[in-house]
C-alpha positions in Angstrom: -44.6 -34.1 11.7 -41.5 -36.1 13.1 -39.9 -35.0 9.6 -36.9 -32.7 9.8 -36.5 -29.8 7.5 -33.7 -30.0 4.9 -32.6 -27.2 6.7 -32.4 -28.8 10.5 -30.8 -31.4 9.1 -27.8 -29.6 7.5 -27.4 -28.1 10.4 -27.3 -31.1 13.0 -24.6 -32.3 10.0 -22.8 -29.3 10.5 -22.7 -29.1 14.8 -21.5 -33.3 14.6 -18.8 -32.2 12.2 -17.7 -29.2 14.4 -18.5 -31.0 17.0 -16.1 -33.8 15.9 -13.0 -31.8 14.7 -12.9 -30.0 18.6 -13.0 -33.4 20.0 -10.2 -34.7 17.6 -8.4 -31.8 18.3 -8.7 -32.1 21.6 -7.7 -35.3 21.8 -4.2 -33.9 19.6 -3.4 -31.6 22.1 -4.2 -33.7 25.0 -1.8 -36.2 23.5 0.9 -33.5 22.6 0.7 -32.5 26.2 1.1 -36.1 27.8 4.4 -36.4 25.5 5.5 -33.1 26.5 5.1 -33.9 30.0 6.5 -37.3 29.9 9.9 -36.3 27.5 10.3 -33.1 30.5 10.1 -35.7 33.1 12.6 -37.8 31.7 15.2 -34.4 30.6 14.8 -34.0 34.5 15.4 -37.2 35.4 19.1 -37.2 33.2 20.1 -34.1 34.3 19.9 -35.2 37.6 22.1 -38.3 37.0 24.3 -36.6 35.0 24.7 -33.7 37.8 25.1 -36.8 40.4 28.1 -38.0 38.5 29.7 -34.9 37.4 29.8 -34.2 41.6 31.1 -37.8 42.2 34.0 -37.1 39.5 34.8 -33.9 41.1 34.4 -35.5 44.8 37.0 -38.3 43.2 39.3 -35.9 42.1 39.8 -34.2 44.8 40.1 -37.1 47.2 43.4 -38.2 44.6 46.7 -36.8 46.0 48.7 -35.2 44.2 51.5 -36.4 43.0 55.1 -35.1 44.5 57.0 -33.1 43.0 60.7 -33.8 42.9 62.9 -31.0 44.5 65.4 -29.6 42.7 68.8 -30.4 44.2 71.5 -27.6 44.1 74.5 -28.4 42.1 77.3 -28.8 43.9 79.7 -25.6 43.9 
């Protein structure tokens, strides 16, 4: 009586293997998504910096005075 059928058993076989290719897919996309997330984090994070010294260059250019320019002197008549 505690004997499965051929049939039952082929399909508890079949739900584990489903049941196992969801889970290791899961598992693939949750993985995919932590990369994602961390490599975003980390574009953000650069962009930032980069935008901080792109305003510091600018900020240091304009706090440089320009050089003087020479004047012309008028030749003598």
């Amino acid at each position: 009586m505690n004997e499965k059928s051929k049939q039952r058993i082929d399909a508890d076989n079949a739900f584990l293997r489903t049941q196992t290719q969801s889970m290791v897919r899961d598992r693939v996309l949750s993985e995919s998504d932590t990369i994602a997330e961390t490599r975003d984090a980390n574009t953000a994070r650069l962009r930032e910096l980069r935008l901080q010294k792109e305003a510091q260059a600018r900020e240091a250019a304009a706090a440089v005075l320009p050089k003087p320019v020479p004047q012309k002197r008028p030749l003598p008549d």
